[in-house]
C-alpha positions as CSV (number, residue, x, y, z in Angstrom):
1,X,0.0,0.0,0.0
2,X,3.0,2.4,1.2
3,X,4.7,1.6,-2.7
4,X,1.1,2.7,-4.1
5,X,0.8,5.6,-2.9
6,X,4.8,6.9,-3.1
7,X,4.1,6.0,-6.9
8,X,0.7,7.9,-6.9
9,X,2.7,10.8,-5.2
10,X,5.3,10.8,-8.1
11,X,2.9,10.7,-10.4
12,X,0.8,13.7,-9.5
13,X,4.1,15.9,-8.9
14,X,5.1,14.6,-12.5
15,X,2.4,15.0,-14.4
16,X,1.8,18.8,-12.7
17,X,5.1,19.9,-14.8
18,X,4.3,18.9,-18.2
19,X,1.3,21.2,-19.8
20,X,0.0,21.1,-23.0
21,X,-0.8,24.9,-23.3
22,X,2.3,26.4,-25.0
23,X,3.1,30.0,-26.7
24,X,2.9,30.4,-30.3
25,X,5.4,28.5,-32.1
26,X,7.0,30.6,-34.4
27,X,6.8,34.0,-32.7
28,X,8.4,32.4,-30.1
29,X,11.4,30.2,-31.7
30,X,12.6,33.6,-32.8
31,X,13.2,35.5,-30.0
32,X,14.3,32.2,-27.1
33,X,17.5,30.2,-26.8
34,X,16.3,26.6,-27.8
35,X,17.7,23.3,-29.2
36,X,17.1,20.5,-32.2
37,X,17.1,17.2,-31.9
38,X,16.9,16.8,-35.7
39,X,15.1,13.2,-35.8
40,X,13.0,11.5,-33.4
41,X,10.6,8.2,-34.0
42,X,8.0,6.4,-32.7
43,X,7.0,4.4,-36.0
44,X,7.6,1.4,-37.9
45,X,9.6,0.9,-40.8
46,X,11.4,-1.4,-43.9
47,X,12.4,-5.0,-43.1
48,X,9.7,-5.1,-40.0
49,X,11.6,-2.6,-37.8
50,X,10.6,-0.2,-34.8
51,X,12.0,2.9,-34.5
52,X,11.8,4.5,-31.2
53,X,13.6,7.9,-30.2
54,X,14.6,8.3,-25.8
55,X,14.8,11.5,-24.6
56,X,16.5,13.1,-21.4
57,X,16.9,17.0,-20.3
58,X,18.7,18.0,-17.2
59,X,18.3,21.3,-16.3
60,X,21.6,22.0,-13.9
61,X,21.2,25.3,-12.6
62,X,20.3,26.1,-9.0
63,X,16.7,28.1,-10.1
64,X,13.7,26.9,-12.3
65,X,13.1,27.0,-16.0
66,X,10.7,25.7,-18.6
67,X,10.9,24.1,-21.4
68,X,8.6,24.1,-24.2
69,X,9.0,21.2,-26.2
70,X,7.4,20.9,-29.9
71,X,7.5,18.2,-32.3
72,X,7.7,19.0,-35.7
73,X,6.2,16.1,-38.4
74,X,7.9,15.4,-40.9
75,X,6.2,16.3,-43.9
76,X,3.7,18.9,-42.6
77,X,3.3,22.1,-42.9
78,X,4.4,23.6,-39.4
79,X,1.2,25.6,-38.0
80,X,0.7,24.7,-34.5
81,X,2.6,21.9,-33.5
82,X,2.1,19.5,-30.8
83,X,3.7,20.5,-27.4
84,X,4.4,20.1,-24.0
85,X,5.1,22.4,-21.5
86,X,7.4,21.2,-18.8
87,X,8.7,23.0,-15.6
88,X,12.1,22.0,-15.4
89,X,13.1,22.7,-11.4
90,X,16.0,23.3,-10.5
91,X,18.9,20.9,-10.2
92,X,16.6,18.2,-11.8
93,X,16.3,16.0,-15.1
94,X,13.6,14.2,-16.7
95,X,14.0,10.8,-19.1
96,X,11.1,10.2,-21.4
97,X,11.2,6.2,-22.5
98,X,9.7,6.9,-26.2
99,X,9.1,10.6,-26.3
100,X,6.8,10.8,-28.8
101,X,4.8,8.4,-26.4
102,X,5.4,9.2,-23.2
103,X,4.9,12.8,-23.7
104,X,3.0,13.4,-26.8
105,X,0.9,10.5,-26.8
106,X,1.9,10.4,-31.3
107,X,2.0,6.9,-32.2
108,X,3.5,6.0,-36.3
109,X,4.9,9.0,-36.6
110,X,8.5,10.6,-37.0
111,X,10.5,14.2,-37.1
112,X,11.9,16.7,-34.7
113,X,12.0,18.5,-31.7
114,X,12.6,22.0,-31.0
115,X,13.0,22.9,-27.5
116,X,12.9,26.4,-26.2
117,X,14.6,27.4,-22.9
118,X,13.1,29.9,-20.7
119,X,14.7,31.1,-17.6
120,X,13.6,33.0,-14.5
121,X,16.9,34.3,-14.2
122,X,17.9,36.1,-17.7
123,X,21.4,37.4,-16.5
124,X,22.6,34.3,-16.0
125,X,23.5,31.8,-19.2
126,X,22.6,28.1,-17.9
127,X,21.8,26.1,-20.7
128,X,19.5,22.6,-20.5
129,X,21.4,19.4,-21.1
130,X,19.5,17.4,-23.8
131,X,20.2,13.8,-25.2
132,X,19.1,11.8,-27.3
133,X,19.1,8.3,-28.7
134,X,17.0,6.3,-31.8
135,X,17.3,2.9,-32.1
136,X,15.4,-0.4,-33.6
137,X,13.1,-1.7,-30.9
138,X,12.7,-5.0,-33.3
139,X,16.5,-5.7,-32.9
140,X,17.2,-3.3,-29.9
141,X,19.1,-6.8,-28.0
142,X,21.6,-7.3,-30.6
143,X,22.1,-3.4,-32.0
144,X,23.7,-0.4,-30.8
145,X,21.4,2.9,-30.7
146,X,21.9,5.6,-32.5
147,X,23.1,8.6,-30.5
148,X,21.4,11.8,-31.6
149,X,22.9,15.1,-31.9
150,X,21.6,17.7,-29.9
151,X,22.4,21.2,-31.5
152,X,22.2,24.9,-29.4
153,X,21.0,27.9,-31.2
154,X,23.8,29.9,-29.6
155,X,26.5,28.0,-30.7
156,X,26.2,25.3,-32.9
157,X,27.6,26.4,-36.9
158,X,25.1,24.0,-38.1
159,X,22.3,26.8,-37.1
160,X,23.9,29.3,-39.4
161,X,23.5,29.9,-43.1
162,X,25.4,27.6,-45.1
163,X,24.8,26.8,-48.8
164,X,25.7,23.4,-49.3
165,X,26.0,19.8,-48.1
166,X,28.0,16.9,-49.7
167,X,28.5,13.4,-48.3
168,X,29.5,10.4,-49.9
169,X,30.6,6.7,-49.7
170,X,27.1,5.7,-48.6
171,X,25.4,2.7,-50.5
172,X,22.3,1.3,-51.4
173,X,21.7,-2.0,-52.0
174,X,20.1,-5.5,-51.0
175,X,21.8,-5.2,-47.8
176,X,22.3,-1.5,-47.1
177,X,19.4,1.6,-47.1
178,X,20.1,4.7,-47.1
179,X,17.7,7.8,-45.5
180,X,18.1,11.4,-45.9
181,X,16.8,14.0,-43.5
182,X,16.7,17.6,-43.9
183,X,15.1,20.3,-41.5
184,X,14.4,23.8,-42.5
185,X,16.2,26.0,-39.4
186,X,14.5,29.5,-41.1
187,X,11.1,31.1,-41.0
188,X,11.0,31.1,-44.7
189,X,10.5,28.1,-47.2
190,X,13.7,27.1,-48.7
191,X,14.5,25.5,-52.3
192,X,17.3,22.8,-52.2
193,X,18.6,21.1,-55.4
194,X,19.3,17.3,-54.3
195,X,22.0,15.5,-55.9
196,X,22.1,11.6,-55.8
197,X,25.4,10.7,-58.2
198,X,23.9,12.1,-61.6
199,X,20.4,12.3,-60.5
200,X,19.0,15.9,-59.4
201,X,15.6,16.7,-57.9
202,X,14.5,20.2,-56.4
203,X,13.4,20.2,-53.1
204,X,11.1,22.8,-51.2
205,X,10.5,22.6,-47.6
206,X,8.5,24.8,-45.7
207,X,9.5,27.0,-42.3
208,X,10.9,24.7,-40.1
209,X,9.6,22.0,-41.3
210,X,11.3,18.4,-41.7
211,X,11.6,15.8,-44.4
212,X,12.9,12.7,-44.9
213,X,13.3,10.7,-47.9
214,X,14.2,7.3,-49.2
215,X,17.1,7.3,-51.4
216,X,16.1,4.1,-53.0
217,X,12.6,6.1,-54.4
218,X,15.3,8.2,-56.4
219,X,17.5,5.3,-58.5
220,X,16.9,1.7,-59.7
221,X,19.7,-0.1,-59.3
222,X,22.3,-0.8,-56.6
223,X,25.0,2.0,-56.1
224,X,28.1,1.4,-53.1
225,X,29.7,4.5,-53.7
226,X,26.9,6.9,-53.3
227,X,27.3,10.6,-53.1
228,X,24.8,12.9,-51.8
229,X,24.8,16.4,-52.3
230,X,22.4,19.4,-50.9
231,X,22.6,23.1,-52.4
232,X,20.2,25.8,-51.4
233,X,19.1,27.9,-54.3
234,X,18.4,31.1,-52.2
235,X,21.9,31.2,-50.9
236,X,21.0,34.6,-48.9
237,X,18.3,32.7,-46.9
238,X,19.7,29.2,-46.3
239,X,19.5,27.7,-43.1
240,X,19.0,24.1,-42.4
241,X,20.3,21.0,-40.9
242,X,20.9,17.5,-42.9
243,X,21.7,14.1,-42.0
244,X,21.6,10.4,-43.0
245,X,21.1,7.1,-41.6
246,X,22.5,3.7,-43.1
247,X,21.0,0.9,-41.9
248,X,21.8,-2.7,-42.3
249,X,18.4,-4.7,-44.2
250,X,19.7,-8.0,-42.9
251,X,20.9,-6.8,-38.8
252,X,18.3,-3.6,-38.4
253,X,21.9,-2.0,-37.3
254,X,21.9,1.5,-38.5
255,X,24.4,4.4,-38.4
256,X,23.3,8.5,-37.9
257,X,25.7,10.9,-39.8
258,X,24.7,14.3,-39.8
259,X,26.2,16.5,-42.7
């Protein structure tokens, strides 16, 4: 009865810091420090897997802050994104098992998180601690997650412009897949020429929004030396994030490499 009710306790004081009534998103991502997590999943996909994306924030400083967590679709139009409000006390972390679950209730689904920080003490800089991790529940015993990078507004050179992205030695195949993910960091829709080898398609991805794309919808035949290539047409304007995952169609082991 006593382990009842501590768990009841925990429960109550838990569930009293994460709100679903957040600002407005974009008025707001302008003006705050905040972070990307650039992919998270809860879905299933090719050769029977299950992605799932963990989630922890530690907020170290000795007052309170919030945190206002959205999740960004990939493929939608951002208007009003899903998100949770959480009072991050002081000195005190949170791990969310599934995040898109456990605090968003979004089942099949996949994209990214933006997190803005807000402090009660503004004179002081005492940024969150966010991690994150994706991996293949279907194989989870025998694979290595993925670890997630987590990128700060006020720092990171992957949050400024840049015009181009170019990776290569990747490979698709009967035994390899390869994903490519790309988020839009600006308020404004962006145009990106894709280049797969000798194949080129134009791209257009709305204010922070997030796609992700199957390389094998793009050629028909096997390639092992595969090079991808990103370049934003409104050079001016360009601000986004890319990555890829490789995964293996015969383990479920896959590998994230941002650009």
């Amino acid at each position: 009865m006593l382990k009842f009710l501590f768990h009841l306790i925990i429960f109550i004081i838990f569930s009293k810091e994460i709100i679903s009534n957040c600002p407005d998103f974009k008025s707001k991502i302008e003006k705050e420090l905040f972070f990307i997590v650039p992919i998270v999943s809860n879905s299933n996909g090719a050769y029977n897997s299950k992605w799932i994306s963990d989630f922890y924030i530690e907020n170290h400083a000795n007052f309170d802050q919030w945190a206002y967590v959205y999740f960004v679709e990939s493929g939608k139009e951002v208007l009003n994104p899903p998100c949770a409000e959480i009072l991050m006390k002081k000195e005190s972390s949170i791990f969310f098992e599934n995040v898109l679950e456990d605090l968003f209730k979004i089942e099949n689904s996949y994209g990214s998180l933006f997190i803005i920080q807000e402090t009660t003490e503004p004179e002081v800089y005492a940024p969150f601690l966010i991690f994150s991790k994706i991996y293949n529940k279907s194989f989870y015993e025998e694979n290595m997650p993925q670890i997630v990078p987590v990128y700060n507004s006020n720092l990171d050179r992957h949050l400024k412009d840049r015009v181009s992205y170019s990776i290569g030695m990747l490979s698709e195949t009967n035994k390899l897949r390869t994903n490519l993910g790309i988020l839009n960091l600006s308020p404004n829709d962006i145009n990106v020429s894709l280049y797969i080898n000798d194949i080129e398609k134009d791209l257009l991805i709305s204010p922070y929004g997030h796609i992700q794309l199957r390389i094998r919808d793009y050629i028909d035949q096997d390639i092992e030396n595969l090079i991808i290539t990103i370049i934003a047409k409104e050079e001016s304007n360009a601000k986004y994030f890319a990555y890829v995952s490789m995964i293996s169609n015969e383990t479920g082991q896959a590998i994230l490499i941002p650009f």
